[in-house]
N, C-alpha and C positions, 0 to 999 in steps of 0.2 A: 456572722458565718451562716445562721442557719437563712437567712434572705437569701445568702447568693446561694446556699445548695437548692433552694427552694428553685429558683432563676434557672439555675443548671437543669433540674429533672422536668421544668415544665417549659420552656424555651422562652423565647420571645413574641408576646403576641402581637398580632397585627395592630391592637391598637397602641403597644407601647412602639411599634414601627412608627405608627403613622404620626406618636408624637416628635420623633425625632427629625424623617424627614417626608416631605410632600409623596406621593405617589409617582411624579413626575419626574422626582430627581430620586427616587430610589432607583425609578425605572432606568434613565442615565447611568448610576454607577455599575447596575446591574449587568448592561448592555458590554459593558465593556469588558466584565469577568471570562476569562478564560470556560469555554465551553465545560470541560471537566471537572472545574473547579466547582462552575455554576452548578453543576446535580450534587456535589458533595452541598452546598448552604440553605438546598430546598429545606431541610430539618428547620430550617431557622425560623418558619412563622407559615401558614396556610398561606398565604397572598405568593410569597417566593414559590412554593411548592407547585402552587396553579401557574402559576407565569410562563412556563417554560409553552406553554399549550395555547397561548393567544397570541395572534397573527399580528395584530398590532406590536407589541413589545419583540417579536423575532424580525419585524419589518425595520425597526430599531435600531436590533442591534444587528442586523446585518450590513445597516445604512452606516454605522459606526466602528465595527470591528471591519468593514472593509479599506481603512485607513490606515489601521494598526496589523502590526505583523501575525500572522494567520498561526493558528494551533498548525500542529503538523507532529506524525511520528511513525517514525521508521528506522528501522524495517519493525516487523510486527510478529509474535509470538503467540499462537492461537494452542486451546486445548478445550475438548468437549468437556463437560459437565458428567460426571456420575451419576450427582443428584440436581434437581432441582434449587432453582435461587430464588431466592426469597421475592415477592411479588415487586416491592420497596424498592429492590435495587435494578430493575429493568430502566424504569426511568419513565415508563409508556405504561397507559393503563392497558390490562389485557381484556379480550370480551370476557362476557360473563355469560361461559356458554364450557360447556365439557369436551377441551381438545386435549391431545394432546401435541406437548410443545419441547422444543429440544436446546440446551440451550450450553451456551458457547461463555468461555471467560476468554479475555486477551491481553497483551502488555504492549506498551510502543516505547522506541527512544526518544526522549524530548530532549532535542538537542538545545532546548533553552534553557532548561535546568541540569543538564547532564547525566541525565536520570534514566533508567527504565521506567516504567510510571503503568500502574493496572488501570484499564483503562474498564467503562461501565459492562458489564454483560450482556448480552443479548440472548435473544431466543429468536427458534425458528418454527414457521406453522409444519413444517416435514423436515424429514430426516437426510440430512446434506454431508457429505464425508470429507469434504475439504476446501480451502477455499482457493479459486482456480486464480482471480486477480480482484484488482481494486483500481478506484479511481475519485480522488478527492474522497468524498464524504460516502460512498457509493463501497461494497463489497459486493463479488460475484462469486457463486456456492455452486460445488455438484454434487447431485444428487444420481439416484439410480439413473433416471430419465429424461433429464430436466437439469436447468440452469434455474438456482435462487438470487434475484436481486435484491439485496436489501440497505436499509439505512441502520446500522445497529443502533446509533443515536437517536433513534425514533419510534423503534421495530417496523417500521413499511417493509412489505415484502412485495415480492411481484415473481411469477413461477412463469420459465420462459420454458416450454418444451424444443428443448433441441440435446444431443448426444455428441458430438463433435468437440476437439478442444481448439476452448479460448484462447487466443494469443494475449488479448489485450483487451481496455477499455477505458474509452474517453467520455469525461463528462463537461458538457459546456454549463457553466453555471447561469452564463447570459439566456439560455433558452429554454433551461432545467430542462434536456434532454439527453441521453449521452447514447455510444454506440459502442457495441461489441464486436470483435473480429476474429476469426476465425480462419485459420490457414495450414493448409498444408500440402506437402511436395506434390503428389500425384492430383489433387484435386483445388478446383475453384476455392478460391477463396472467400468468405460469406460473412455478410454484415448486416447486423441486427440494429437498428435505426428505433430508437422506442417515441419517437413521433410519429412514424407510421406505422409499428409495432409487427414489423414486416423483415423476415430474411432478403436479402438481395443475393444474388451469385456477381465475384467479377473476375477477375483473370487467373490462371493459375503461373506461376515461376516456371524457366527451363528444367526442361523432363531432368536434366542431368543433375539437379541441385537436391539435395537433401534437407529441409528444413529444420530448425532447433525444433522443439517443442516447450521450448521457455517461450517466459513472457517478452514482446518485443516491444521496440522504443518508439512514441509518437510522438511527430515533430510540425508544426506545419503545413497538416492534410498528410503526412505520410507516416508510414508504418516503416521502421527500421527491424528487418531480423536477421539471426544468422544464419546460413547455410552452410554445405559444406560440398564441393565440387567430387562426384562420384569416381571420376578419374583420373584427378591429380591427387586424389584427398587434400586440396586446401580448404581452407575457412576463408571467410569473408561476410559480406553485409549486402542484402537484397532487399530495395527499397520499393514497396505497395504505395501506391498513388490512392490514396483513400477520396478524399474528396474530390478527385479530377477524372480522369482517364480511368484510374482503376485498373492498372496494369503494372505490371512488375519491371523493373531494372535488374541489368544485367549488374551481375557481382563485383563487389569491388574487393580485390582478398587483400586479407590482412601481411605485412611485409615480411618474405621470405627470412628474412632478420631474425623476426622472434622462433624461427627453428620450427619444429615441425612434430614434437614431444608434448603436442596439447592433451589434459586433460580435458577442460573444459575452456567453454568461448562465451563469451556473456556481453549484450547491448543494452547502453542505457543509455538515456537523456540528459544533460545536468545543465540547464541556465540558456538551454538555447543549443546547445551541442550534442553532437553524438559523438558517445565512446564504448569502444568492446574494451573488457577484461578478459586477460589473456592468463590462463592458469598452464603452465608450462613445467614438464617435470627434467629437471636436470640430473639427478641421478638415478636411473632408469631398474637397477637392482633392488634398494630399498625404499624410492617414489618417495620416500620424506625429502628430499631436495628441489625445491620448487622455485618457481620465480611466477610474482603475479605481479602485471603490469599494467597499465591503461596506457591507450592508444587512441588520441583523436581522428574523427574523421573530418579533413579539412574541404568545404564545402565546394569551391569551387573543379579542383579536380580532381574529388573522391580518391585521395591519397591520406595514408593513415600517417602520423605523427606521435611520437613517442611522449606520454604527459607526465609517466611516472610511472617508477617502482616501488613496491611493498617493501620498508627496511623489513631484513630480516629477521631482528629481535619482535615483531611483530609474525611477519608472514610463518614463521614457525609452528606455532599454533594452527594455522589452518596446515592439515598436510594429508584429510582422510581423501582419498580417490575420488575426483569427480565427484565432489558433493558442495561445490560452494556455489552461494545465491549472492544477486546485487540488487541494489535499491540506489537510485540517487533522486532527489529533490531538492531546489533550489540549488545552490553551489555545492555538495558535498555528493559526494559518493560513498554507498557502505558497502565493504565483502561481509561477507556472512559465512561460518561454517555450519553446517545444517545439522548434522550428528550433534556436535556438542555447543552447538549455538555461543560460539566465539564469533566476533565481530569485532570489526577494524573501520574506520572511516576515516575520509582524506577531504580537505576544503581545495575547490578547486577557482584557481584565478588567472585569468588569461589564456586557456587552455591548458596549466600545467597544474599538479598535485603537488600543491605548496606546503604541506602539514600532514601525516598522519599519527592518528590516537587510538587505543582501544576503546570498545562502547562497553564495560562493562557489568556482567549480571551475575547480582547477588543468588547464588544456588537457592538460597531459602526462599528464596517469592514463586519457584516453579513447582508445577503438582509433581505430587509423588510417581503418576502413571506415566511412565516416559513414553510409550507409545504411541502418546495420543495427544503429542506434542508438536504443532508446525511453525516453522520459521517459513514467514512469507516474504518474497521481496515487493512489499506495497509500501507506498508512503498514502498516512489516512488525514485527510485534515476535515475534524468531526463538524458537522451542521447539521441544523434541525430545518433547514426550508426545502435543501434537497428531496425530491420527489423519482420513486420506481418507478 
């Protein structure tokens, strides 16, 4: 007994590692650990702990973990920091120079464990009040003045001075460059290109259209959002030609059908597809009678198709006003209620909503300060090669 508490308080050292197995093939089974996992076993010996940091073993395991099915979690549950976190748990060394640094805890759904899951902390070198969107490995922050790009899995940062809001952002992994886009009704629309580290202006939407100010859906060089037509008040889906032309499409509105009693209208991408969520209130007196539904949009002649509805012993729970967010990645789609961070998600197959479940979260894992609590609709799938 007293061997193994000895074992316990002083860990595993590198060289009872290396009598187990080669370097070679620790490095192999290493490569394969789930990213989150892998900062939780750095404790286990100096050699692990340094590893995460050499270009060769992340060359590895990216050549490797690109085979097998990718981390991924969403939607994501952010909340600033009080106080400071311990240096240990950033995961990145910090300079060794007197800043100050602000720093952020967060949670995601892993739909492979069923879990909510706290995922590592981060910090930031200035002071950012929310987080605007995300893309893969990539989070995008605002600040007073300024856009924060960062990798929280790495702490890279990059300060983009612009004031505008973000719609959206894409990251190409093939060219580790990604872009930001920005849009709205009365003005051109602008994209931030971090290969030439350069705004562009491209077209603005019909003067008549109103734009969401959520985040919108990219598919294929195009940018899905919603609008809302000023003089008929319908909703509908107006489509930015990103990598072409750079000009906007006339609206496709969603079907006179779903009535006209919208709270909210929400786009998302799932597998290849575009779908709005259509939150609709049916009892107009006390607004808890609601109906949310997804609605495909079918590619060839931009007409919407009905994919599903929210059973009701679910959709009940969400019912505060205009306050739900979506997220979908891969096959699934999540609603979100914002206020009390209830959340519903549906697997989607053939274009219809075959299945929905709640995602649910244990009260005890969220900080006591509610305030300072955001539900984002990001899906994050964490990497360390990504680059701001």
């Amino acid at each position: 007994m007293e061997n193994v508490n000895r074992n316990e308080d002083a860990g595993v050292g590198d060289d009872d590692m290396a009598a187990v197995l080669p370097d070679d093939l620790q490095n192999l089974v290493l490569a394969r650990i789930p990213l989150t996992t892998l900062f939780k076993v750095r404790a286990v010996c100096k050699r692990w702990n340094s590893i995460l940091f050499h270009s060769p073993f992340l060359r590895l395991r990216a050549e490797i973990r690109s085979s097998l099915q990718q981390d991924s979690f969403f939607p994501l549950l952010f909340w600033r920091q009080e106080e400071e976190e311990e240096e240990e748990d950033q995961g990145f060394v910090l300079p060794d120079v007197d800043v100050t640094r602000y720093y952020w805890s967060w949670m995601g759904y892993d739909f492979a464990t069923e879990k909510w899951q706290t995922l590592k902390p981060f910090s930031t070198p200035l002071e950012v009040n929310r987080v605007v969107t995300g893309s893969k490995s990539l989070l995008c922050l605002c600040g007073a003045d300024c856009l924060l790009m960062c990798n929280p899995f790495t702490g890279a940062c990059k300060e983009i001075p612009f004031k505008e809001n973000v719609m959206h952002m894409v990251v190409d992994s093939e060219t580790d460059t990604y872009k930001l886009i920005a849009a709205a009704s009365t003005k051109r629309a602008r994209i931030y290109d971090s290969a030439t580290n350069l705004w562009t202006r491209s077209g603005r939407p019909a003067p008549n259209l109103a734009l969401s100010s959520q985040t919108g859906a990219f598919w294929n060089g195009h940018l899905y959002c919603i609008a809302r037509e000023e003089r008929s008040g319908r909703y509908g889906v107006v489509i930015l030609d990103v990598e072409g032309a750079r000009t906007w499409s006339n609206i496709s509105f969603i079907p006179k059908e779903t009535g006209e009693n919208f709270l909210e209208v929400q786009v998302v991408e799932c597998g290849g597809d575009i779908y709005t969520i259509v939150d609709k209130v049916i009892d107009e007196i006390t607004l808890r009678q609601k109906s949310i539904s997804i609605w495909k949009l079918e590619r060839e002649s931009l007409k919407w198709a009905l994919a599903g509805t929210m059973p009701e012993h679910l959709r009940i729970d969400l019912i505060s006003v205009g306050s739900l967010g979506s997220v979908a990645h891969d096959s699934r789609i999540c609603i979100f209620e914002k206020a009390t961070f209830k959340a519903v998600a549906c697997d989607m197959c053939a274009g219809l909503a075959r299945s929905w479940y709640p995602l649910l979260l244990n009260s005890h894992k969220l900080p006591n300060f509610l305030g300072r609590r955001t539900l984002a609709d990001i899906a994050f799938e964490p990497s360390l090669l990504t680059s701001v």
